[in-house]
N, C-alpha and C positions, 0 to 999 in steps of 0.2 A: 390770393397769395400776397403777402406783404413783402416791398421792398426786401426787407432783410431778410425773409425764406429764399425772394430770389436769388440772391445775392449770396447765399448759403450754396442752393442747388446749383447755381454758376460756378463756385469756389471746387464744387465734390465734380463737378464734369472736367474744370480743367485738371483738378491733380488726377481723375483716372487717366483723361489724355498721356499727361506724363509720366506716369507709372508706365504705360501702356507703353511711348514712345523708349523709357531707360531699359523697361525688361527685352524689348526689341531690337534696341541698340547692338545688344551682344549677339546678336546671329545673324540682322541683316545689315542691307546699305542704310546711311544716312538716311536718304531718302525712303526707302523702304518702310522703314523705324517713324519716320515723320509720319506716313500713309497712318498706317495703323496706331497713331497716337490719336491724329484725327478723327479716323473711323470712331475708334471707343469714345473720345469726346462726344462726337454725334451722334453714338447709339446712346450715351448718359442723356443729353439733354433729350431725346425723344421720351427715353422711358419715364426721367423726372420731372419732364414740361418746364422745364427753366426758360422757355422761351418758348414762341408760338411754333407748330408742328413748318407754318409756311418758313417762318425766318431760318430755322436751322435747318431745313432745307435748302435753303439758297446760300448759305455758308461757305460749300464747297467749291463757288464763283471767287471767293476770297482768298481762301487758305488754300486750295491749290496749287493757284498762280505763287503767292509766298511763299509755300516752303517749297517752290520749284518740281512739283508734281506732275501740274500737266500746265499748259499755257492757259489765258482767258479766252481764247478761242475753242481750244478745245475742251475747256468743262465748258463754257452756256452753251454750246453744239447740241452737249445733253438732254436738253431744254428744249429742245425743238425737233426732237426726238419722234418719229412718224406715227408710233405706237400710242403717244400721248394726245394724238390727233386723233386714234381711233378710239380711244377712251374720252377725250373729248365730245365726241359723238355720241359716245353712249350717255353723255352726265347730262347731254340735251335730251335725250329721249325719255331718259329717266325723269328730268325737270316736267317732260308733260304728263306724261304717267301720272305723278303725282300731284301735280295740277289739275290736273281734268281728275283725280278720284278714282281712274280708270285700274289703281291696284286693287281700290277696295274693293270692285264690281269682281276681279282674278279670284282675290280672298274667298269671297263671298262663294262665288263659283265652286270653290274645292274646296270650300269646308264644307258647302252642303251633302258633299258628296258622300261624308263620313256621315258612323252613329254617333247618334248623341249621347255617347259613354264617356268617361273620362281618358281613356285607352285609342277611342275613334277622334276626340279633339286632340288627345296629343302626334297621333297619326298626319290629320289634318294639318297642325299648330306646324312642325316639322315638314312638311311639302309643301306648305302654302309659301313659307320662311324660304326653302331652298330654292323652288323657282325662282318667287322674287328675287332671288339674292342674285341669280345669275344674268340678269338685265339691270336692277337697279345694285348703287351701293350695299352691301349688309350692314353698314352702320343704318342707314336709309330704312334698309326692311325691319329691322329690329326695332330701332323707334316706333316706326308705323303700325307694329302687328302685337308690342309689348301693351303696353295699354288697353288695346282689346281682350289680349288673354290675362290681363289680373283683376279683369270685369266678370267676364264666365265663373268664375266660384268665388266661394269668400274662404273654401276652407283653406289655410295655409300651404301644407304639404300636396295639394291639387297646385296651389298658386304655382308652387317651385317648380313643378312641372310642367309645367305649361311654359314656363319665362325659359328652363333651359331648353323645352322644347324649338323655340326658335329661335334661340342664340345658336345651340349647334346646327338646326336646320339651315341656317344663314349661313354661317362654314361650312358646309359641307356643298350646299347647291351653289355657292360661290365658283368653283371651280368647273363647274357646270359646261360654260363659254368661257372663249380666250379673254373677256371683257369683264368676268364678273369677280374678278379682286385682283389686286395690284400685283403678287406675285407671278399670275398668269404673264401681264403682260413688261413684268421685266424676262420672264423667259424669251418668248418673242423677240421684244429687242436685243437681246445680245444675240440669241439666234440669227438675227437679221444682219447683227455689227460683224459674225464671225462668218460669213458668206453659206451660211446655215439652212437648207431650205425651210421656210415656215411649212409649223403643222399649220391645214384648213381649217377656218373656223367648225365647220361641220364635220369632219374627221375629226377635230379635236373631242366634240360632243358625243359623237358613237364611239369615240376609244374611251372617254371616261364616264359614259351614262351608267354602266354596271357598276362601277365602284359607286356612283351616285347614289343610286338607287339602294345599292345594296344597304349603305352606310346609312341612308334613309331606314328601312328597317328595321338594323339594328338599334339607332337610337330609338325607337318607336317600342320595339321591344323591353328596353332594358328600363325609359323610365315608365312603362306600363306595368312591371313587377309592382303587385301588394294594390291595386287600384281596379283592378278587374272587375266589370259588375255593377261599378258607380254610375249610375243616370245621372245628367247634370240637363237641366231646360234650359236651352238655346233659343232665344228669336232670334234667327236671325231676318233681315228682308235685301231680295235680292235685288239689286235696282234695274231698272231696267238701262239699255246705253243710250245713251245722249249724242245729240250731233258730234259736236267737241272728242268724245271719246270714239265713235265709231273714226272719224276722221284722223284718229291716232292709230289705233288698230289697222287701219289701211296702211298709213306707213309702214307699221311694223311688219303687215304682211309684204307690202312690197321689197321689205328690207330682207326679209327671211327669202323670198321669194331671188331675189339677185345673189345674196351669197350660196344658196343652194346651183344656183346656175354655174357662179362664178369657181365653185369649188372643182379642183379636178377630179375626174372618176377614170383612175389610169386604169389599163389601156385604153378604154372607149371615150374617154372626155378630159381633155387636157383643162378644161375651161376656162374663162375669158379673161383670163390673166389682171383684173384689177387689182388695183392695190387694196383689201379687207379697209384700209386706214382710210380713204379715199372713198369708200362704200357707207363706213360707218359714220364718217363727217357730215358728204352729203345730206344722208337721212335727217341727221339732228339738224339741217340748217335748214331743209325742204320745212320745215314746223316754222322756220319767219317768214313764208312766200304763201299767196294765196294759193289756190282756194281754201289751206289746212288754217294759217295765222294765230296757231297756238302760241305762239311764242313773243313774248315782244323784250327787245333788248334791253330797255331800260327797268323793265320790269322783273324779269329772271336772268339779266346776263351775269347777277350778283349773286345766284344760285348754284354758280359752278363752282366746285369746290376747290378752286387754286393753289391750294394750298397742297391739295393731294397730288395735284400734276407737276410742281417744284419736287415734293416728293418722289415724284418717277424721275425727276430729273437727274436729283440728287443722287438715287438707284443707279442710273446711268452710268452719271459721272464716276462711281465707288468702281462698278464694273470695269469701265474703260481704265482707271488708272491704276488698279488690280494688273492688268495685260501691260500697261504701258510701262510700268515699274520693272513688270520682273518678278513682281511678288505672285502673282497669279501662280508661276513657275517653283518661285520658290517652296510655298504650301504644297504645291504637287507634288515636287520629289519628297515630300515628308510622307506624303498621305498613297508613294507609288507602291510602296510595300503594302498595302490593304489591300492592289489589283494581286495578289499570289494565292487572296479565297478564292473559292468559287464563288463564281457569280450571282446564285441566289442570297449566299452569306454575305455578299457583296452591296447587294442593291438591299440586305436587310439592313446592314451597317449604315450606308447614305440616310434611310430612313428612318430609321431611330435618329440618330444624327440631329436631323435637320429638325422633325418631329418634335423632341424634348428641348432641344436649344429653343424654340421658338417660344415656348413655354414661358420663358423670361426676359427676352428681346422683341422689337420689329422683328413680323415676320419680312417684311419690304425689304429692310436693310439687309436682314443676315441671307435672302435670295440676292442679293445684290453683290454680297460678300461670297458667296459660295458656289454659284454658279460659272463665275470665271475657273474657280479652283477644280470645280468638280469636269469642265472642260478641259482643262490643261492638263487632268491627270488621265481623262478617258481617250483625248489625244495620245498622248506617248504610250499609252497600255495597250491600245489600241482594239478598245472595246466600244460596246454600243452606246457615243455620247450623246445623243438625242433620248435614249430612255431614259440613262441616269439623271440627265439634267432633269424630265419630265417627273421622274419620282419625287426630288429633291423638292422640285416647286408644287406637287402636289402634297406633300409632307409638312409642306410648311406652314398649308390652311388648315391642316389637321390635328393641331392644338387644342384640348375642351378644358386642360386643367385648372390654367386660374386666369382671373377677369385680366390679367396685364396681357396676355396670351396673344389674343382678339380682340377689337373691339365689340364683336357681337357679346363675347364675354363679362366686357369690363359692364354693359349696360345692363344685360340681366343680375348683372350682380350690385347695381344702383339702385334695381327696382324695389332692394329692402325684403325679398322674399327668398333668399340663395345667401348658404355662409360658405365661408372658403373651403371649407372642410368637405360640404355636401358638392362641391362644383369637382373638387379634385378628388373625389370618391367614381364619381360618376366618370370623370373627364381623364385617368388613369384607364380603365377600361376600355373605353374609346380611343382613345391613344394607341394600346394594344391592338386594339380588332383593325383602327386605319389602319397599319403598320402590316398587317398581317394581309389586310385586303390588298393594298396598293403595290406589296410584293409579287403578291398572288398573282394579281391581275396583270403586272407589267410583264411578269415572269410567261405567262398563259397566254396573254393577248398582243399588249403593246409591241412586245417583242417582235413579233411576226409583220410588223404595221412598219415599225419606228426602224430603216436598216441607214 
């Protein structure tokens, strides 16, 4: 980008700010009208990259304090935020993972599992994408796993299928764990800020494993129409593990192993009450102490993606000064007239919602943006706000239509074999079926879980 594109894309963020702030002037406070001037400034620069994704994240250390929003105490508070501790944890784990090569051995594992059809790779291509996605980054697995699959054939319309296969495999098994994309874990932290009890890491994963799974299928189905029958020859060679990786796999079992402990199973097991954020740190730093010594600071401590944990901060802060405003409040009384559906019309309304809007924002931000909203109105309605919020932030990974959407998205549509047209063909459909699953399932299951 040359100075003067940036200097452009700067120019088009601050006038949406001020559009944003003059149209808002007329119905809230001063201060209100400022919030949300800001906000749209820094969802402009996110979407047009006028500036790096870390700097306009740290933004709202600035212009908070200025237009008298929240104090500079209480936005970098955000920043230190316990949930970004636990993701921390995980961007170490994930750093050896792919260090030690130990996804390729995962990969490896479960594609062999499949036929060598083009119908059994796309199958594969989509579960291999969604596990990984729910430990490591999905930007992370999608890089990692795109390149293998535009090797597997040469014919084009095989290619496309295969690259969306693990773009939406990567969205979809994202949400898998409380850790495995940014929205999970701004849930969490406001959960946490609003004296909320957290869902269990592991309660989290059996209340969403069926939408998983389920969502798993259907993509598998949908881009397996018209390919039925095609043999495609595969070598692959499985590797055998290696010290290094076996010594990582033991952590992760011991990790698995203490939050399974640590989760409670009411009434028979309150369990051992650590902090999830304190469990998941540990582990990533147990990798710089012998006997494991995968890790070395100078060597990967420039691997953790900082930028993205500004960004949870940044989340944070939107949220906190949502509630601290009054705006949070505000938006609810507009949106308390939607609590007089009924409640499955209700929670399909949150999800379309959240779902489509995402389509052409952060989904990070606009969970950031809407989840104080969608409390403040499940407060005073006085319905079930743990599920609504859980919809919302599960609606928000479940975007397929265009590459702005996600960035699992934006990659397979780099890789030169997906046009916008074939993405939001496909990624409209899926839209639909989450939308239809995630009501389903909250309405069926969650429900009876989430009180």
């Amino acid at each position: 980008m040359t100075p003067k594109e940036q200097v452009k894309k700067l120019l088009i963020g601050l006038g949406v700010g001020f559009l944003f702030f003059i149209v808002a002037f007329n119905f809230v406070t001063t201060t209100q009208a400022s919030l949300i001037g800001i906000i749209a400034l820094l969802v402009t620069y996110w979407s047009n990259e006028a500036l790096p994704l870390g700097v306009v994240s740290l933004l709202p250390i600035v212009l908070f304090p200025a237009f008298d929003i929240l104090h500079v105490k209480a936005t970098t508070i955000n920043y230190a935020h316990p949930i970004i501790y636990l993701f921390l944890g995980g961007f170490l784990l994930a750093i050896a993972v792919e260090k030690s090569d130990l996804h390729h051995w995962i990969a490896d594992k479960i594609l062999s599992l499949f036929p060598s059809t083009v119908s059994g790779i796309i199958f594969s291509l989509a579960i291999t994408s969604g596990l990984l996605s729910s430990v490591l980054s999905n930007t992370t697995t999608t890089l990692l796993l795109i390149s293998i699959a535009l090797f597997i054939s040469d014919e084009p319309r095989i290619k496309m299928r295969f690259a969306l296969a693990i773009a939406y495999g990567a969205s979809i098994g994202g949400i898998l764990t409380p850790i495995g994309t940014p929205p999970n874990l701004i849930l969490l932290g406001i959960m946490e800020d609003k004296g909320m009890e957290l869902i269990p890491f592991f309660q989290w994963m059996w209340m969403v494993a069926p939408l998983v799974f389920t969502m798993f299928l259907v993509v598998g189905f949908i881009l397996s129409v018209g390919v039925k029958g095609i043999e495609i020859k595969r070598d692959i060679k499985v590797p055998s593990l290696n010290t290094d990786q076996k010594k990582i796999l033991f952590v992760l079992g011991g990790l698995i192993t203490l939050l399974l402990v640590n989760a409670p199973i009411r009434p028979y097991w309150n369990g051992l009450g650590m902090s999830e954020a304190l469990i998941l740190l540990g582990a990533g730093l147990t990798l710089f102490l012998p006997p494991f010594n995968q890790l070395l600071w100078k060597d990967d401590a420039h691997k953790v993606p900082y930028q993205i944990m500004f960004l949870f901060g940044a989340g944070f802060s939107i949220a906190k000064a949502f509630s601290q405003t009054g705006l949070a409040d505000v938006f609810a009384s507009y949106l308390l007239e939607m609590t007089s559906m009924m409640p499955l019309l209700l929670l399909i309304s949150v999800a379309f919602l959240i779902t489509f809007t995402t389509e052409i924002t952060s989904n990070t931000a606009l969970i950031s943006i809407m989840l104080p909203v969608i409390y403040a109105v499940s407060e005073q309605a006085g319905i079930n706000t743990t599920l609504f919020m859980m919809v919302a932030t599960v609606g928000a990974s479940y975007a397929f239509m265009l590459p702005i959407a996600t960035a699992p998205n934006a990659i397979a549509m780099s890789s030169g074999v997906i046009d916008i047209k074939t993405m939001a063909k496909y990624g409209l459909i899926l839209n639909i079926v989450g939308i239809i699953l995630i009501v389903l399932i909250a309405s069926l299951f969650w429900r009876n879980i989430l009180v």
